[in-house]
C-alpha positions in Angstrom: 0.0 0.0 0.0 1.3 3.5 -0.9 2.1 6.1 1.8 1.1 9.5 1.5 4.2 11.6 1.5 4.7 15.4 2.3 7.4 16.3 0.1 7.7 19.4 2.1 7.5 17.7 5.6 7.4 21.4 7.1 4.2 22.4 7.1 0.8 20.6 6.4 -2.1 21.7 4.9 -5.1 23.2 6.7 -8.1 24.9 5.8 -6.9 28.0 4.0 -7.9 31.1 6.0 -8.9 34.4 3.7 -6.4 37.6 3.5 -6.6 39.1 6.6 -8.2 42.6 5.9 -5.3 45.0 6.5 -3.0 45.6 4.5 0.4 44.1 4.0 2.4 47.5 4.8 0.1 48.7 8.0 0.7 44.8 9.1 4.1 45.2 8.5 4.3 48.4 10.8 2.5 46.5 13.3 5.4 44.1 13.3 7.4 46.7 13.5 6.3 47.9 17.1 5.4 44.4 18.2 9.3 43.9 17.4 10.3 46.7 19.6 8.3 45.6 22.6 10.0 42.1 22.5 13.1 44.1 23.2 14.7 44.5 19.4 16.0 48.1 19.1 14.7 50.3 16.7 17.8 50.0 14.8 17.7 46.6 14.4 14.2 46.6 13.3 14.6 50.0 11.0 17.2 48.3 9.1 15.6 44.5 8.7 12.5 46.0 7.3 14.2 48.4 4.6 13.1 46.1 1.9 10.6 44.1 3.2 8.3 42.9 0.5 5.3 40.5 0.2 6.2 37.3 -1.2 3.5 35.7 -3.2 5.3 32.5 -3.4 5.8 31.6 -0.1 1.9 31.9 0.7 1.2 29.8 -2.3 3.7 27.2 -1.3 2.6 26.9 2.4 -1.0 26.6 0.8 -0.6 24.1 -1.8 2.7 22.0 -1.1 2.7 18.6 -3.4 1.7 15.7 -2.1 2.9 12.3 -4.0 2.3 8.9 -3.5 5.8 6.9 -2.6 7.3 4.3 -0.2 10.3 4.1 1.3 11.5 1.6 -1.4 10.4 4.2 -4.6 11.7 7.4 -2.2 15.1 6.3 -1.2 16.3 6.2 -4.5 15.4 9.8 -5.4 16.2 11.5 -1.7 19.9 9.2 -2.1 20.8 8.3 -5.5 24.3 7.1 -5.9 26.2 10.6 -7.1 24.9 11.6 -3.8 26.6 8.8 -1.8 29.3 9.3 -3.7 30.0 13.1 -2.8 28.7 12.3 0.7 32.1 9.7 0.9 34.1 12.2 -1.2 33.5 15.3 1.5 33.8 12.4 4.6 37.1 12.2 3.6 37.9 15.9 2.6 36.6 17.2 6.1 37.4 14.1 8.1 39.7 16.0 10.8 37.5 18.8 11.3 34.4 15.9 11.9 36.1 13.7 13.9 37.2 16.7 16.2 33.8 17.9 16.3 32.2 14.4 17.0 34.0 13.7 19.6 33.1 16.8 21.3 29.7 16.7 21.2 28.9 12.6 21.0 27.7 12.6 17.2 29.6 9.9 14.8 30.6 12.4 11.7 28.9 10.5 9.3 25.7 11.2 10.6 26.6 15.1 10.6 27.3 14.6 6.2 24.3 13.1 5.8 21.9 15.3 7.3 24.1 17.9 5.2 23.6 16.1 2.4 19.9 15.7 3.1 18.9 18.9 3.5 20.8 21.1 1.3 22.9 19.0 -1.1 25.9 19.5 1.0 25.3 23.5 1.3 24.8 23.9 -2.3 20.7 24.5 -1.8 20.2 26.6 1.3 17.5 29.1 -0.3 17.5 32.3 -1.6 14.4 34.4 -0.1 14.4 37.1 2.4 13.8 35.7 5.8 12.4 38.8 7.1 10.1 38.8 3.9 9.6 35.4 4.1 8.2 35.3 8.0 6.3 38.8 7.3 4.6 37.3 4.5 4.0 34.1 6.3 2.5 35.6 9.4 0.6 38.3 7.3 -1.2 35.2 5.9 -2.5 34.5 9.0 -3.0 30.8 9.0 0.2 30.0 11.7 0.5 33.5 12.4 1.6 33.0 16.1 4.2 30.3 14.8 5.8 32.5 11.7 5.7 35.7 14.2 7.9 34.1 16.8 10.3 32.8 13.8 10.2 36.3 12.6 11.3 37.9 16.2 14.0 35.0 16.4 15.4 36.4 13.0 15.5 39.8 14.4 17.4 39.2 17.1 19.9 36.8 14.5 20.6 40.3 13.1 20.5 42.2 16.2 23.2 40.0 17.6 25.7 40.5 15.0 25.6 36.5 13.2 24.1 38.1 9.8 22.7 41.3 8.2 18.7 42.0 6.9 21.0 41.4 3.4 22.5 38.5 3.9 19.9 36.3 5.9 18.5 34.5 3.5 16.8 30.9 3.2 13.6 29.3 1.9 10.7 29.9 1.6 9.2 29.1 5.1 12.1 30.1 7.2 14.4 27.7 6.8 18.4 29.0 6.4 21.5 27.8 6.1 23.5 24.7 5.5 21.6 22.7 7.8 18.9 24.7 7.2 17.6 25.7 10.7 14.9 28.1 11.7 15.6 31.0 13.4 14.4 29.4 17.2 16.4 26.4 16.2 19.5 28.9 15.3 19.1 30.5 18.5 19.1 27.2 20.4 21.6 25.2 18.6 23.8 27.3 16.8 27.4 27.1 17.4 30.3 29.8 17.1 32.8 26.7 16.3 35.4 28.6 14.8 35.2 31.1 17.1 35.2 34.1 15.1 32.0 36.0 17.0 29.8 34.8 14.6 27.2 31.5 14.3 28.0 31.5 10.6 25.5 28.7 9.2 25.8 29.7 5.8 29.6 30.0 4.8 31.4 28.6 8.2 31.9 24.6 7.6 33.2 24.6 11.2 29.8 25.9 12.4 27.4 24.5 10.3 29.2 20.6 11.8 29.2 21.7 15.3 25.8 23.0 14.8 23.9 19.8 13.6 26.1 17.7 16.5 24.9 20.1 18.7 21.7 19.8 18.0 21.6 16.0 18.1 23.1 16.2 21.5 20.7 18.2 22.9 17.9 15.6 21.7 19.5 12.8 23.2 21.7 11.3 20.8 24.0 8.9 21.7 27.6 8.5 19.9 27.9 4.7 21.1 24.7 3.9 18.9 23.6 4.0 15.6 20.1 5.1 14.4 18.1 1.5 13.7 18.5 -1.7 12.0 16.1 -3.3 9.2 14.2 -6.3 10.3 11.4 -8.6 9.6 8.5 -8.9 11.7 6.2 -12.0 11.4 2.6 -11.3 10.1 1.3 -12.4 13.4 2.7 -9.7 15.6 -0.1 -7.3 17.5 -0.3 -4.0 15.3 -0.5 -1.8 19.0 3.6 -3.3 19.5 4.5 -0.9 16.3 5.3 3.1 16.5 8.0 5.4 18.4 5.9 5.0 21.3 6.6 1.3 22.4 9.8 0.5 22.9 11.6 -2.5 24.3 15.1 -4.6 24.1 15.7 -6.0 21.4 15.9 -9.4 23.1 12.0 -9.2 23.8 11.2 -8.3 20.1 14.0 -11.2 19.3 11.5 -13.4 21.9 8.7 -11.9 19.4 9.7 -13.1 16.3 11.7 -10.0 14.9 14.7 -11.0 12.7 17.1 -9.2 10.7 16.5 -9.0 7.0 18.4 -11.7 6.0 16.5 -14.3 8.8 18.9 -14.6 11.0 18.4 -13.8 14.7 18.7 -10.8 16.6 21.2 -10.7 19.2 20.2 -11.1 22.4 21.3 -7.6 24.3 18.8 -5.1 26.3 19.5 -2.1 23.8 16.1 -0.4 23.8 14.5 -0.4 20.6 10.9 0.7 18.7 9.5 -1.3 15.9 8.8 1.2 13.1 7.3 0.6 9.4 7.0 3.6 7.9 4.9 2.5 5.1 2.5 -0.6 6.0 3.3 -4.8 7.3 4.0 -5.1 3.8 7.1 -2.5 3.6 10.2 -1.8 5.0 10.5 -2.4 9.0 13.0 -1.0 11.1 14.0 -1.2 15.1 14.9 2.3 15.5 17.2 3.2 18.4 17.7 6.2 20.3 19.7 7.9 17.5 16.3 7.5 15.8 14.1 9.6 17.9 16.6 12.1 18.1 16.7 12.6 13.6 13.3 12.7 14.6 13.4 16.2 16.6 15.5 17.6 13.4 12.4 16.1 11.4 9.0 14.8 12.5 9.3 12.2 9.4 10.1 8.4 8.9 11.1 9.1 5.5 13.8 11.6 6.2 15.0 9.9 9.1 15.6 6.8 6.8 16.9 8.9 4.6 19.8 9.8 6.5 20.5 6.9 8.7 20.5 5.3 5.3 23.1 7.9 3.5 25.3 7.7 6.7 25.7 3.9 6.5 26.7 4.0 2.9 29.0 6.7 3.9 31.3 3.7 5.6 30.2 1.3 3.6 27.3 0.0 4.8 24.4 -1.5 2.1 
């Protein structure tokens, strides 16, 4: 059975709200003062709203984003084709000293820190090209997360007012999103890292920050560098539905005791490494045991499919099938 897939992953579609009655400019100046009260100075905000525009686009994306019918098996392929693996090893091995220094500060195994790179900008090369500040006006003006794309907005201000970019040069997709690792502006503010210690949490431009960035942030969500992310199993066709999902887990010698094997029928080994049973598509797809590591891609990214995605890309970056 085909699983309905959010290309975009970001944000899903709602009922579509009409344009709220005032206009774009006098919401804009309401922004503006709402800015100032959250503590961003008038220079800050004077300066970030210079050329402030409404981006059709953006609304128009966030209303209508594509939906396609895939599975994991029909997905993989496209999100990971092989000239991506093979840049992914290529850059493992160009940056290897700066990614083992930074994985071993913060816990992360480097190749996990190139594939979500990989996977989210195509190693830095697709970070986006809109106005933040545009981007998050627009969004909020829209109305239909308002609350969500003002607070993004307010992080961005304060982004600039801190000295890591300019109204000029903060720039990402559509929805928010910026930099190599493509972070919104909360996340930025959270996670962001100042590796190369030059004042500024480059994320667009600093390799040494955008690494230390995406290790920090899997830290923070409980990553653990002893683990990996999940292995691929089997599950017999007699095993209760309610065992499957992030929200049971147990060791993998009880779902060894259930009938789980690894994909090629041979039996689990019998250790109390906490696992869930995940199938991201249906009893007829792909099934996984996901680990810790698993649940923690899933705080970068509320989806199965791009957390396979880059468990998968950082196995074949050593080697792994």
């Amino acid at each position: 059975m085909n699983k309905l897939l959010l290309v975009a992953g970001l944000l899903s579609v709602t009922s579509l709200q009409a344009s709220p009655a005032i206009s774009f400019p006098d919401y804009v100046q309401n922004l503006k003062q709402e800015a100032r009260t959250q503590g961003i100075s008038a220079a800050t905000v004077d300066a970030s709203f210079v050329d402030v525009r409404f981006i059709e686009r953006a609304v128009k994306n966030d209303r209508n984003q594509p939906e396609f019918k895939l599975t994991l098996d029909t997905y993989l392929p496209k999100a990971v084709p092989e000239w991506k693996v093979r840049q992914a090893q290529q850059l493992y091995r160009k940056h290897y000293a700066l990614l083992q220094q930074i994985g071993e500060q913060y816990g992360v195994q480097p190749r996990f820190i190139v594939a979500l790179w990989g996977i989210e900008t195509n190693f830095g090369k697709l970070t986006g090209k809109y106005s933040l500040i545009s981007a998050l006006s627009t969004l909020a003006y829209e109305g239909r997360r308002e609350a969500f794309f003002k607070k993004e907005l307010f992080a961005a201000l304060r982004i600039i007012e801190q000295g890591h970019a300019t109204p000029q040069t903060l720039k990402g997709s559509w929805a928010g999103a910026m930099g190599q690792v493509q972070f919104m502006p909360s996340s930025f503010l959270a996670y962001a890292v100042d590796q190369d210690g030059d004042g500024r949490k480059d994320l667009w431009h600093s390799q040494a920050d955008v690494f230390a960035s995406a290790a920090y942030y899997l830290q923070q969500h409980g990553w653990k560098g002893e683990e990996n992310w999940a292995r691929r199993v089997r599950a017999p066709q007699t095993l209760d539905p309610a065992q499957v999902g992030l929200t049971v887990s147990k060791p993998v010698s009880e779902w060894r005791a259930l009938g789980v094997v690894n994909l090629d029928g041979s039996s689990l080994p019998a250790v109390v490494q906490q696992a869930s049973l995940v199938m991201p598509d249906d009893k007829e797809g792909r099934a996984y045991l996901a680990y810790d590591n698993y649940k923690a891609l899933m705080g970068w990214n509320r989806s199965n499919y791009f957390v396979v995605a880059v468990g998968y890309l950082a196995d074949r970056i050593v080697g792994k099938s």
